[in-house]
Steps between C-alpha positions, in 0.01 A plus 500: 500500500550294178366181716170682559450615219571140337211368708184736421196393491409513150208720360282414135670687187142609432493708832639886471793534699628852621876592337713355777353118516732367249806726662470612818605808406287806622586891446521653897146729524585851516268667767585798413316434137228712367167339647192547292153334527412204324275537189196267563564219306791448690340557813239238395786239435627554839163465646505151366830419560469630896147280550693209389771565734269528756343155427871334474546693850175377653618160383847466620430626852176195492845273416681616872448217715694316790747225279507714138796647397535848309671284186164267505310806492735614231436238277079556495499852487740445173278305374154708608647813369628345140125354482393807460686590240763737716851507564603462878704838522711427743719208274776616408462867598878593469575141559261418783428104487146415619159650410355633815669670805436340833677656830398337812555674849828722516501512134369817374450435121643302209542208652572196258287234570697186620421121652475617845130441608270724682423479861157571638568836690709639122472856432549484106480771257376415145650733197317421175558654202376431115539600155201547328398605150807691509442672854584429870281396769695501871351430839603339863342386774655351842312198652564295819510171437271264651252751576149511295273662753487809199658584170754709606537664120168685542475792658371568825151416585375760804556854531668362832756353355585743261526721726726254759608187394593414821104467535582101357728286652698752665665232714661398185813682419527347126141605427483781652842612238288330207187714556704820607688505159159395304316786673833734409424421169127599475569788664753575254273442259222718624759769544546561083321643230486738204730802623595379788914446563643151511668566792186454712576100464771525725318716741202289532754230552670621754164617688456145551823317528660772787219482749513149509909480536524331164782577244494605168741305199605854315690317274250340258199697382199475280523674147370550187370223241389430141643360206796487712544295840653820723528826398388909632388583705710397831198440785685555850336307786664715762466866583646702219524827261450362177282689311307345206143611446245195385306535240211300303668230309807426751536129618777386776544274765472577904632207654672575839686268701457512852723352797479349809776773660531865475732602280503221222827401428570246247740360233529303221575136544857439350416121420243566221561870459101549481368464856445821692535408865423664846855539707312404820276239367239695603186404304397702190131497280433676182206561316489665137232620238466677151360825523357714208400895564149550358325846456328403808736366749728145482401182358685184624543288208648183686103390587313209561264426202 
């Protein structure tokens, strides 16, 4: 790892960098942590912090065409993100080398962006992460590359589609994984609020991956988020017991990864020791967003402005 970690990008001294940027070291989240809600001015933070995400999001996946490569794509987003006066969060996360996570096709998530370009026909997930005014902001999005004819990191459009997204394209194996796994997510979404158990996610999941023959990756789930980068609560995307009651003031991640074939099973690529990869080369699309529990229901923070 000392040669990537030699050649990282470098960010301004003036910007605020989370504890592991100069180290790489990070302290393993305990799940099992006490969770309690945010105070406000925290949860204001991270509304700022997730909106920007969103925007560096929104502008990586507008990078994803036919002859780009995930390290060109690197290189602006570094630059985008310390314009803005945040630190890329991925760099250097317990010694990861680039700034942005980009997994295309049978790679699940945290991919390191290389030289290989994109074809037309891609499926790519985006992972993009910052540190902002001392808080996180993390969000992903999976595009296919080549293909403008919508913005795939908005939600669905029709009551249709929401319902089905086989209702678009469903000749189209690699969109019809994209918008299965976006639609898991919104229905994950919908599926929380104040009192309600977290385990629900996974349930809500699973109500729309198993119909459809899709797998589920157990292995990596959302979780909670703040001042620190990963931390309680543990958010399950598949069926489960846990039992953690939401209330006003909690903000996690729900960011399921979805696969091509039922069951998912993956591993990590030995020849970077970062790359989660499908065993079958199946294909595999994730989508992710920051969610805060209001009095009233759940607010995604990781919005267009």
């Amino acid at each position: 790892m000392a040669s990537a970690r030699s050649s990282l990008r470098s960010v301004p001294s003036s910007i605020l960098k989370p504890t592991y940027a100069r180290t790489g070291l990070v302290v393993p989240p305990n799940f099992h942590d006490v969770c309690e809600p945010h105070e406000r001015e925290i949860v204001e933070r991270l509304r700022v912090a997730a909106r920007f995400a969103r925007e560096m999001l929104d502008y990586t996946c507008s990078l994803a065409v036919p002859g780009v490569s995930g390290n060109d794509i690197d290189a602006l987003v570094h630059e985008k993100i310390i314009q803005g006066g945040a630190y890329p969060a991925p760099l250097n996360y317990m010694t990861f080398p680039k700034s942005i996570c980009s997994s295309p096709n049978a790679a699940c998530c945290h991919g390191i962006p290389d030289d290989l370009p994109f074809e037309k026909g891609d499926l790519v997930s985006f992972d993009i992460s910052v540190f902002l005014d001392g808080v996180f902001g993390d969000n992903c999005a999976t595009v296919l590359v080549g293909d403008h004819e919508d913005d795939v990191t908005s939600e669905a459009t029709t009551t249709e589609e929401k319902k089905d997204p086989r209702k678009k394209k469903d000749d189209d194996p690699r969109r019809a994984l994209l918008e299965a796994t976006r639609l898991a997510l919104d229905r994950a979404v919908e599926a929380v609020g104040p009192g309600t158990c977290l385990t629900r996610v996974g349930d809500a999941i699973a109500d729309v991956a198993e119909p459809r023959g899709y797998g589920i990756v157990e292995q990596y789930c959302g979780h909670g988020i703040g001042t620190t980068f990963h931390t309680a609560p543990l958010v399950q995307h598949h069926r489960n017991r846990d039992a953690f009651l939401l209330r006003p003031g909690h903000v996690f991640t729900i960011e399921p990864i979805l696969t091509a074939t039922n069951p998912a099973a993956i591993y990590v690529d030995g020849r970077d020791g970062w790359t989660v990869r499908t065993r079958d080369h199946s294909l595999s699309a994730q989508f992710e967003h920051m969610v805060l529990i209001t009095h009233h229901g759940a607010e995604v923070l990781t919005v267009n402005d």
